[in-house]
C-alpha positions in Angstrom: 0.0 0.0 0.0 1.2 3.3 -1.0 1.0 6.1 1.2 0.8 9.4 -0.3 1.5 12.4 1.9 0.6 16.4 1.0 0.3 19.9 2.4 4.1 20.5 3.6 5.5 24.2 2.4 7.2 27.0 4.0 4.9 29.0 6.7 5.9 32.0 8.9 6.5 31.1 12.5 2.8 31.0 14.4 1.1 29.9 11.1 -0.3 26.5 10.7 -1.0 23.6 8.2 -2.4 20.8 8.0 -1.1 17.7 6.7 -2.5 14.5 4.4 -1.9 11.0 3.7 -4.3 9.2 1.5 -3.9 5.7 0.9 -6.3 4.6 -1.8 -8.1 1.5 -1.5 -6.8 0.9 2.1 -8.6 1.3 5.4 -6.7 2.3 8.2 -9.5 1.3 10.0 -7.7 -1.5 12.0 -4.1 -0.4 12.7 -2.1 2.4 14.8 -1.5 5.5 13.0 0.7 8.1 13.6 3.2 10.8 12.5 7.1 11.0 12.6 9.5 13.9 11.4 13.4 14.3 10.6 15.2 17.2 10.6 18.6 18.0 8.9 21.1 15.5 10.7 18.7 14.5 13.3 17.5 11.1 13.5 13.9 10.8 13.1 11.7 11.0 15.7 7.8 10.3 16.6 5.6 13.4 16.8 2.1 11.4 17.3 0.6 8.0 17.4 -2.9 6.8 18.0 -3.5 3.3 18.5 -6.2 1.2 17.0 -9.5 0.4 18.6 -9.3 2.2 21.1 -7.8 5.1 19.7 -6.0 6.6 22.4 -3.2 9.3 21.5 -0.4 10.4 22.2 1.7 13.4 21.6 5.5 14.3 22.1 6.1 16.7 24.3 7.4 19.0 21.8 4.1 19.3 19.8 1.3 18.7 22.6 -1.5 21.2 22.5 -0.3 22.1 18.9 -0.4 19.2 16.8 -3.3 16.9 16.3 -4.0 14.1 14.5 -7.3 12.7 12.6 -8.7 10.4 10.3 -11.3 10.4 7.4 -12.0 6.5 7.4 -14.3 7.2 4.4 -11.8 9.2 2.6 -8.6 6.8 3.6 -6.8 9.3 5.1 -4.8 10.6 7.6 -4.4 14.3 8.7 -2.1 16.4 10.9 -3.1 19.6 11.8 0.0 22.3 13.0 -0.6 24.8 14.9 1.2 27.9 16.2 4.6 26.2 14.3 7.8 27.2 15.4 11.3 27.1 13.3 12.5 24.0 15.1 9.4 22.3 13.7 11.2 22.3 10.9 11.9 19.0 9.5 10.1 16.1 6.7 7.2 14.6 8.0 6.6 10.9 7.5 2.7 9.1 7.8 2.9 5.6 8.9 0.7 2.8 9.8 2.0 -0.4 11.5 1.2 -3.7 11.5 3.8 -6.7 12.5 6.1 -3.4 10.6 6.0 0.1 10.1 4.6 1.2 6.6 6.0 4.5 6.1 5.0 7.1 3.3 7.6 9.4 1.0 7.7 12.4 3.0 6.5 16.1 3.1 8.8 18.8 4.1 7.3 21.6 6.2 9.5 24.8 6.4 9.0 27.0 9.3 10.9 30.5 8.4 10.1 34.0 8.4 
């Protein structure tokens, strides 16, 4: 399954934008979702997941009470609304689901610069 992610670009610091990742044809329905992001020579790191069932969430503590996530089952897709962004949000953004492994999409860079 391919997952295709949208809506990075450069925004001013305190801005926002949201974030998609469509999957055509696949339901997310019964797996953990969530968001990652890797900055210039920085190892990647998890911004967001929300499990299945449930769906309980859970934010780093970088992006809590800025960041959420979302899902359009009907649609197949993902979203990640950001925020009040800061420059050190800077980074590409991955979508992901996971089953016994991590399915990872392409990437969107988000630029946060005034």
């Amino acid at each position: 399954v391919q997952l295709v992610e949208s809506g990075g670009g450069l925004v001013q610091p305190g801005g926002s934008l949201k974030l998609s990742c469509a999957a055509p044809g696949f339901s997310f329905d019964d797996y953990a979702i969530g968001w990652s992001r890797q900055a210039p020579g920085m190892e990647r790191e998890g911004v967001v997941c929300c499990s299945s069932g449930s769906g309980d969430t859970y934010y780093s503590d970088s992006v809590q009470g800025r960041f959420t996530i979302s899902r359009d089952n009907a649609k197949n897709t993902i979203y990640l609304q950001m925020n009040s962004l800061k420059p050190e949000d800077t980074a590409v953004y991955y979508c992901y689901y996971s089953t016994i492994y991590t399915h990872w999409g392409q990437g969107t860079q988000v630029t946060v610069s005034s």
